[in-house]
C-alpha positions as a LaTeX table, in Angstrom:
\begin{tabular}{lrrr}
\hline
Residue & $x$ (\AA) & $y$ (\AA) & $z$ (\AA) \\
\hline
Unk1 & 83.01 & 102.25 & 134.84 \\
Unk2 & 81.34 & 102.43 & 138.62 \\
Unk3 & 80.83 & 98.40 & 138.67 \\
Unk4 & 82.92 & 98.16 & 141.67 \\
Unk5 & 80.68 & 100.45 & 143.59 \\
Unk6 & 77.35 & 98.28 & 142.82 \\
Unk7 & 75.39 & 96.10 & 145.77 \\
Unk8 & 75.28 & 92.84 & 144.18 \\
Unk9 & 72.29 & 91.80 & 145.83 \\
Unk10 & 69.83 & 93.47 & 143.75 \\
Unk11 & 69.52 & 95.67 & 140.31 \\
Unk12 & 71.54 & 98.28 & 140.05 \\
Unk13 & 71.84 & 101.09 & 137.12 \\
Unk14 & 74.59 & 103.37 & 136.47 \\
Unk15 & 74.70 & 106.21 & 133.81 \\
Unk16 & 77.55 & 108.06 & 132.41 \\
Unk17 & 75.38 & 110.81 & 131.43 \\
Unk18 & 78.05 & 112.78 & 128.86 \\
Unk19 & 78.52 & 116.17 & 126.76 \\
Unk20 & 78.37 & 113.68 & 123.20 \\
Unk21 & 77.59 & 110.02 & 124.99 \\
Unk22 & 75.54 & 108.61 & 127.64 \\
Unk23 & 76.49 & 105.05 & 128.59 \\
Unk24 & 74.34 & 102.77 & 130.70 \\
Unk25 & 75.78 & 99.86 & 133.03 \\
Unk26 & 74.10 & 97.60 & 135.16 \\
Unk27 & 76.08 & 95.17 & 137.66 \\
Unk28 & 78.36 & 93.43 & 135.07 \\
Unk29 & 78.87 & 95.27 & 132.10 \\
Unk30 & 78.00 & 97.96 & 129.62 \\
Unk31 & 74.12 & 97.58 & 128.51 \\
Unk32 & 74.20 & 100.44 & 126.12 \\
Unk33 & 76.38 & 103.54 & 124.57 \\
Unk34 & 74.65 & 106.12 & 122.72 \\
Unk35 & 74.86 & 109.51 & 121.38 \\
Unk36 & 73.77 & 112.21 & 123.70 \\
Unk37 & 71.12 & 113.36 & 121.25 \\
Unk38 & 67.13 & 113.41 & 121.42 \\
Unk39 & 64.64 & 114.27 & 118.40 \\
Unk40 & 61.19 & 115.91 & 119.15 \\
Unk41 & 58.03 & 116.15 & 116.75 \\
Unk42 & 57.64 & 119.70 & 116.70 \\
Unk43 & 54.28 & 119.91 & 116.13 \\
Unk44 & 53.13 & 117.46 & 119.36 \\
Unk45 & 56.41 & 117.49 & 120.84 \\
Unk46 & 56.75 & 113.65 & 121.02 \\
Unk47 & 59.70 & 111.87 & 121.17 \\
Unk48 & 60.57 & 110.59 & 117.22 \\
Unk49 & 64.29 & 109.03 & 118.54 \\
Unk50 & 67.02 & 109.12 & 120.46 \\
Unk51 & 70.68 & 108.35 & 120.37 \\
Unk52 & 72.33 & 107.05 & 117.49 \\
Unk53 & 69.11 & 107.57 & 115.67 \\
Unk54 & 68.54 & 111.22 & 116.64 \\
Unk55 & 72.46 & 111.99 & 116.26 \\
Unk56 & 71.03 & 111.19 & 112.51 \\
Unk57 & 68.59 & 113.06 & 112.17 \\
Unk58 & 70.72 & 116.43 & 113.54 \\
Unk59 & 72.03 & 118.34 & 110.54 \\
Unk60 & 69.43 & 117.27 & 108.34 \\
Unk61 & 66.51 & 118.49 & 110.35 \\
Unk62 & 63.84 & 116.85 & 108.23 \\
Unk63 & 60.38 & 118.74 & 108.71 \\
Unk64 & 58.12 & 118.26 & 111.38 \\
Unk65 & 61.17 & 117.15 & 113.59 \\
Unk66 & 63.93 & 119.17 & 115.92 \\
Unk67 & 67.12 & 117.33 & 117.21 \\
Unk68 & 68.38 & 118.44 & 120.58 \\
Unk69 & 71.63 & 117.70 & 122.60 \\
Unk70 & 70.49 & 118.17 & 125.94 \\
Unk71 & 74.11 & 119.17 & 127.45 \\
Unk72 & 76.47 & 121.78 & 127.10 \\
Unk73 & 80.13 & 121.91 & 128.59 \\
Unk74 & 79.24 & 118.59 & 130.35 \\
Unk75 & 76.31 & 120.16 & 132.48 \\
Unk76 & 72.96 & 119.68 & 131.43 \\
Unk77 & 71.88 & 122.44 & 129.52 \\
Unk78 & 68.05 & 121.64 & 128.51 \\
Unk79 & 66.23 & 119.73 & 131.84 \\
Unk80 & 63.43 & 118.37 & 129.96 \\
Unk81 & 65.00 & 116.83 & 127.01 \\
Unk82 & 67.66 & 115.43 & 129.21 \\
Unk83 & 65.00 & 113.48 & 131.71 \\
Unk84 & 63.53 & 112.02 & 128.61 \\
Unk85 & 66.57 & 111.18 & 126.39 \\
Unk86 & 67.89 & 109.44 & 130.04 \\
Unk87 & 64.76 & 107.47 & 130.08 \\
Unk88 & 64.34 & 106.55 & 127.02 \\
Unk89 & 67.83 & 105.54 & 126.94 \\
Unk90 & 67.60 & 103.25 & 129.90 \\
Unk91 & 64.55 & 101.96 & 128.31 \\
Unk92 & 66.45 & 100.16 & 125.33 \\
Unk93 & 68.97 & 99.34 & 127.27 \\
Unk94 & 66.72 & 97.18 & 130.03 \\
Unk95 & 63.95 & 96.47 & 127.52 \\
Unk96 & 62.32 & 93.91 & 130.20 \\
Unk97 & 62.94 & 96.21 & 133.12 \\
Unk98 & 59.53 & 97.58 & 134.59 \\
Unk99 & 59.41 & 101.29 & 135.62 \\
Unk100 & 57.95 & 100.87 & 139.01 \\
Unk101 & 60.14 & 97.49 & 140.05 \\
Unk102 & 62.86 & 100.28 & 140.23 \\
Unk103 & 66.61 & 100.08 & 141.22 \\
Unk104 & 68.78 & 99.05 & 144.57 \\
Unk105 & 71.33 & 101.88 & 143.20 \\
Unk106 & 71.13 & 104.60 & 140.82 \\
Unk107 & 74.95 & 105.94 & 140.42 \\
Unk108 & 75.48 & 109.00 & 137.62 \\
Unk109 & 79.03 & 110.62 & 136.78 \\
Unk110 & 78.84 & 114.19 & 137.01 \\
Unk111 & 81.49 & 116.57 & 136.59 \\
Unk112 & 84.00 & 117.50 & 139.40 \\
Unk113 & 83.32 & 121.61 & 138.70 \\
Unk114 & 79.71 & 121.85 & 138.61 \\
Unk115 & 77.45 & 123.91 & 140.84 \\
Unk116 & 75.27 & 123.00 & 143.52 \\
Unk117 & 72.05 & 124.40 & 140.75 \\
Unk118 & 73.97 & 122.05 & 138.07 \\
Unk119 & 74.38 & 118.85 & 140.27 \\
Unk120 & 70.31 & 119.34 & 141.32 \\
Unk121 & 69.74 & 118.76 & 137.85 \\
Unk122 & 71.61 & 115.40 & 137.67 \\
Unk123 & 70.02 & 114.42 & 140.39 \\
Unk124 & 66.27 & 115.65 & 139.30 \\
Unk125 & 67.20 & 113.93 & 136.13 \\
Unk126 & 67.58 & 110.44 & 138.39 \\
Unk127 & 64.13 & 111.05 & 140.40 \\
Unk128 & 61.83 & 109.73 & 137.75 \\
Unk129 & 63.76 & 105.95 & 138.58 \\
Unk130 & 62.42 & 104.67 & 142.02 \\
Unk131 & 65.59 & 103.33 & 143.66 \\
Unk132 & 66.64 & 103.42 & 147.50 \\
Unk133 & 69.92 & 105.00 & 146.61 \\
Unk134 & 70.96 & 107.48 & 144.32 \\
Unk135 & 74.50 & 109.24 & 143.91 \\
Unk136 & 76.08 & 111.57 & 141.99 \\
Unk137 & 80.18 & 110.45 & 141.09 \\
Unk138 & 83.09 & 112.79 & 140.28 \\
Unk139 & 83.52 & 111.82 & 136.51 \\
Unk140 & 87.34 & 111.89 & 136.97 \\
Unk141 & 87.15 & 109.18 & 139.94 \\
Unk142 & 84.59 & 107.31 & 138.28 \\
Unk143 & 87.44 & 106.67 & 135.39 \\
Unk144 & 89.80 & 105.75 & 137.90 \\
Unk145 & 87.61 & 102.79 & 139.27 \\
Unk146 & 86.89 & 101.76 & 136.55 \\
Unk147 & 90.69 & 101.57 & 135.34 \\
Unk148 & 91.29 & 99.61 & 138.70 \\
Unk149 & 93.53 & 102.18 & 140.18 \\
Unk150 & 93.92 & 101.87 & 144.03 \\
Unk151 & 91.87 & 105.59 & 145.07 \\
Unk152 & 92.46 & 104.24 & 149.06 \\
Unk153 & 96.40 & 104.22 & 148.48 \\
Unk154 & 98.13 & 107.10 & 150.32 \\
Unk155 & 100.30 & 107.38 & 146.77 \\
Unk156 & 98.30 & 109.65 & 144.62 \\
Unk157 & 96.51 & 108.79 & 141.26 \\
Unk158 & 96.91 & 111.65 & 138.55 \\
Unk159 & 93.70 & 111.45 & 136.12 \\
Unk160 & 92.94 & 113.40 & 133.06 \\
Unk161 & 89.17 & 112.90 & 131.98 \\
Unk162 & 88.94 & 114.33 & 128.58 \\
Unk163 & 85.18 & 114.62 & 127.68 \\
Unk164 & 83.48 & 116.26 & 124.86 \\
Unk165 & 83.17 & 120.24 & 126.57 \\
Unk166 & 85.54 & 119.89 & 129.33 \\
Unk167 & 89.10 & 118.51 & 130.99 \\
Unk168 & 89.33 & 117.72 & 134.28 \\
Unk169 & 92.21 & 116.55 & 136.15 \\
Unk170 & 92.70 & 115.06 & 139.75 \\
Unk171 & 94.66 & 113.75 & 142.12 \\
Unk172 & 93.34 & 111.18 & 144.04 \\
Unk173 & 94.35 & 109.85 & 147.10 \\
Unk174 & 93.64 & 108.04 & 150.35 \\
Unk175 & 89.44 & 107.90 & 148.97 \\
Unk176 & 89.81 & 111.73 & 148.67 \\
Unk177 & 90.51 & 114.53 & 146.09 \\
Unk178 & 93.58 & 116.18 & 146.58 \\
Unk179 & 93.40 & 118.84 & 144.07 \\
Unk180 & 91.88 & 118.87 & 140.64 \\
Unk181 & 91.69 & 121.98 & 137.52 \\
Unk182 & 89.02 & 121.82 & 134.90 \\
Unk183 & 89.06 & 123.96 & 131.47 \\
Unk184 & 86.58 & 124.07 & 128.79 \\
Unk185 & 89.14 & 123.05 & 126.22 \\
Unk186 & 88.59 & 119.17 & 125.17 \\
Unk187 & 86.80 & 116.89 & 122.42 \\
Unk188 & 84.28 & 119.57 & 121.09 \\
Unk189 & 87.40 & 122.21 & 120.70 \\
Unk190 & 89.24 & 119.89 & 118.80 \\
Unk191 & 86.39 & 119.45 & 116.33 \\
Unk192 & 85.57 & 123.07 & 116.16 \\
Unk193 & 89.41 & 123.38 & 115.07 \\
Unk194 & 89.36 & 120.91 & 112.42 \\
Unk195 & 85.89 & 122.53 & 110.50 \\
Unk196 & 88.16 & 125.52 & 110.29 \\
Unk197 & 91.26 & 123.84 & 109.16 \\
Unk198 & 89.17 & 122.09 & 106.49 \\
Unk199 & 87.22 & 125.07 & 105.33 \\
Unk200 & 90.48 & 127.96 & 105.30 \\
Unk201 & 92.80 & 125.04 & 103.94 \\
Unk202 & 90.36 & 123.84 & 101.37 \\
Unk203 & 87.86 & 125.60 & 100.93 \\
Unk204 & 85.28 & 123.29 & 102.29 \\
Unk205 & 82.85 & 123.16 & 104.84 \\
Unk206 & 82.21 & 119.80 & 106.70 \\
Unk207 & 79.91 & 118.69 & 109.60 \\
Unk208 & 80.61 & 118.64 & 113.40 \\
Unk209 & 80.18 & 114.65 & 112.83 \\
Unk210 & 82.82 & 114.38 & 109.97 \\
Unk211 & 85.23 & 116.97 & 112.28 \\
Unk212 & 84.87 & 113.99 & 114.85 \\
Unk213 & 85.44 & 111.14 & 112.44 \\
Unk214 & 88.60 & 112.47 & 111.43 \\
Unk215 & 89.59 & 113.48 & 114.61 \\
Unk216 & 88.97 & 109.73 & 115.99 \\
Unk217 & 90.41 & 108.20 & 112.77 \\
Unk218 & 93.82 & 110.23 & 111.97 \\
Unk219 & 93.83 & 112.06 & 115.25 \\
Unk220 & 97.25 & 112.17 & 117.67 \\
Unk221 & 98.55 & 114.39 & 119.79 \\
Unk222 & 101.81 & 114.07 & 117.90 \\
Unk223 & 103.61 & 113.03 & 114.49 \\
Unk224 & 104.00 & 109.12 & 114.54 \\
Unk225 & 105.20 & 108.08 & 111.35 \\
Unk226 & 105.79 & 104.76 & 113.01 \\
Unk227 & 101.94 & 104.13 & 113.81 \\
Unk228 & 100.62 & 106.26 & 110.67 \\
Unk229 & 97.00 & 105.54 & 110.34 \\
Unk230 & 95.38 & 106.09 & 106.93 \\
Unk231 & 94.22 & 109.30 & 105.89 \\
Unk232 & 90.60 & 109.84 & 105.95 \\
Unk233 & 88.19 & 111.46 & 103.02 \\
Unk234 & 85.77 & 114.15 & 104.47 \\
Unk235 & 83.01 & 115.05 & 102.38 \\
Unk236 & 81.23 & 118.37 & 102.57 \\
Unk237 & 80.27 & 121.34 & 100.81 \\
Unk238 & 82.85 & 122.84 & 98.45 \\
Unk239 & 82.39 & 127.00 & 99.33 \\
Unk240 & 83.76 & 127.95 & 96.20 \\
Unk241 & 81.12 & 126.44 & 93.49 \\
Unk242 & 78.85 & 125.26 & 96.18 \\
Unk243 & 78.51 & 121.76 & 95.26 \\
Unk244 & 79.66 & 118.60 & 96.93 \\
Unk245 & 83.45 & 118.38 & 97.34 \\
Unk246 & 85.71 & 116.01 & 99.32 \\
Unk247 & 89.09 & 116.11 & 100.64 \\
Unk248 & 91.51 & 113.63 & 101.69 \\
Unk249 & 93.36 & 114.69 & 104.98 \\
Unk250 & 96.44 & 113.16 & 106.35 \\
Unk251 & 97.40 & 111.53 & 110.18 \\
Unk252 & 100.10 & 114.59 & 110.26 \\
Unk253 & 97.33 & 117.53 & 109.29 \\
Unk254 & 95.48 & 116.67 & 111.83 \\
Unk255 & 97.56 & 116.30 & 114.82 \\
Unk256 & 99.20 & 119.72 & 113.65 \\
Unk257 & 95.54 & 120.92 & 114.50 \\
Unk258 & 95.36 & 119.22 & 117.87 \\
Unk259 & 99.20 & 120.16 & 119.08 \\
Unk260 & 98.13 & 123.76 & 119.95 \\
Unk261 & 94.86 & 122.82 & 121.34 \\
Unk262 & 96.99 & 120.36 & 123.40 \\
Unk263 & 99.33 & 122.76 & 124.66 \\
Unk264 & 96.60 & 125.64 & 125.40 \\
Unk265 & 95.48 & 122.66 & 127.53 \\
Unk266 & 98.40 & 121.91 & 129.20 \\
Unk267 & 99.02 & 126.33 & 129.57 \\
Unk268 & 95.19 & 126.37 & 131.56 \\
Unk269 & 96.05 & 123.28 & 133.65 \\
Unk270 & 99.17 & 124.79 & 135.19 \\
Unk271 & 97.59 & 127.95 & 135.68 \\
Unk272 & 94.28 & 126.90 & 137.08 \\
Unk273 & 93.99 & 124.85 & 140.81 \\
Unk274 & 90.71 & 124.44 & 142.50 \\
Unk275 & 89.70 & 122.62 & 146.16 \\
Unk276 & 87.46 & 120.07 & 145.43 \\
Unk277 & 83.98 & 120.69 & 146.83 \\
Unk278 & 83.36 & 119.74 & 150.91 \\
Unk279 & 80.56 & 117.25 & 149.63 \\
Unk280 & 82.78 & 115.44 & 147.43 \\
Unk281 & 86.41 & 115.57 & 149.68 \\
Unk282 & 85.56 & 112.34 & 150.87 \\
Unk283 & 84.20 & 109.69 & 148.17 \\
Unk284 & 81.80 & 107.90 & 150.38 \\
Unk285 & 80.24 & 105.35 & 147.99 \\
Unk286 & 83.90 & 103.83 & 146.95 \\
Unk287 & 84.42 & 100.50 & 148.75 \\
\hline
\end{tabular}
């Protein structure tokens, strides 16, 4: 996503530091995508995993260990757990990479409507890497580079970043932000919507990981009976004799549940405009 932005010269890291997935990049490609999840012994408060392994682990809570996803609404909501699930993170994915060589470039996507108190904490979060450089990117413009859109053409660049607790949307133009919205209506809403669809519809109650599986696997924003993907079994709890139940859901159930999600979307971006912030007007590390 920021390759473009790298100094070729020497190592260079970049983290996409997300609400539900943290991606790692170096120079040339994608090192390593994981879950934004960390587990913690409870009683030493050690680190027992991280990523996939700890998105695992949460909903099952095993005893002796606590499962923690460190952000909320894209900002990072729990400091500590976030500085450690970054590290250990970047540790898997540069096993041979030594702590103290450190980094030419440290680049992390942050979201285009956090506060000054939020942004510290990305950048706090990057302080245990020694590296000459470190910036903080507008997620939004960070998508655009990496879809190879021209952000120095005076002809503007609409972008929609969908994430897993917010939307944002800019325009870009001429290296700057023209105008952007953000709402807190995006991936996480959509799989809060389909656990209740599932448990009024049919009596069951599913996981916030099964919610995402069939939103990712029947999901659309519209009926396409054309491109009809398969329908998807969800297994959960059945509330009625509480034992395990299942459920097979269709392609067009579950875009009905996204359409008015969709549309609320679309209502909040028309309604809401904001000025990007003076620090971020003018995107200094694009080249």
């Amino acid at each position: 996503m920021f390759l473009p932005l790298f100094n070729r010269s020497r190592q260079s890291l970049a983290i996409d530091l997300g609400n539900n997935n943290t991606l790692v990049a170096d120079k040339t490609a994608i090192l390593l995508s994981q879950p934004s999840w960390i587990a913690f012994n409870t009683s030493n408060k050690s680190i027992k995993a991280v990523g996939e392994d700890a998105y695992r682990i949460d909903g099952k809570q095993p005893s002796g260990v606590k499962a923690v996803k460190p952000l909320r609404d894209g900002v990072i909501a729990d400091h500590n757990s976030a500085r450690l699930m970054i590290q250990e993170i970047v540790r898997h994915a540069l096993p041979k990479q030594k702590k103290w060589f450190g980094f030419d470039t440290v680049i992390s996507g942050v979201p285009l409507h956090t506060t000054n108190v939020e942004r510290h904490a990305f950048m706090d979060a990057l302080e245990q890497f020694p590296t000459g450089k470190r910036h903080l990117l507008p997620e939004p413009v960070a998508a655009a580079i990496g879809m190879g859109l021209d952000i120095h053409s005076p002809n503007g660049k609409l972008v929609m970043d969908i994430g897993g607790g917010i939307t944002e949307i800019v325009v870009i133009s001429l290296c700057g932000i023209a105008t952007y919205r953000s709402v807190k209506i995006a991936g996480d809403t959509m799989d809060e919507a389909i656990q209740e669809y599932v448990r009024r519809k049919y009596d069951l109650l599913i996981g916030q990981k099964t919610a995402e599986r069939l939103k990712i696997e029947a999901g659309a924003a519209c009926h396409d009976p054309d491109h009809c993907p398969e329908p998807v079994t969800a297994e959960g709890r059945d509330l009625l004799r509480g034992i395990p139940g299942s459920v097979t859901i269709s392609h067009f159930e579950i875009s009905d549940i996204l359409d008015p999600i969709l549309s609320e979307m679309e209502r909040e971006e028309v309604a809401k405009r904001g000025k990007p912030p003076k620090a971020d007007k003018k995107l200094k590390g694009a080249k």
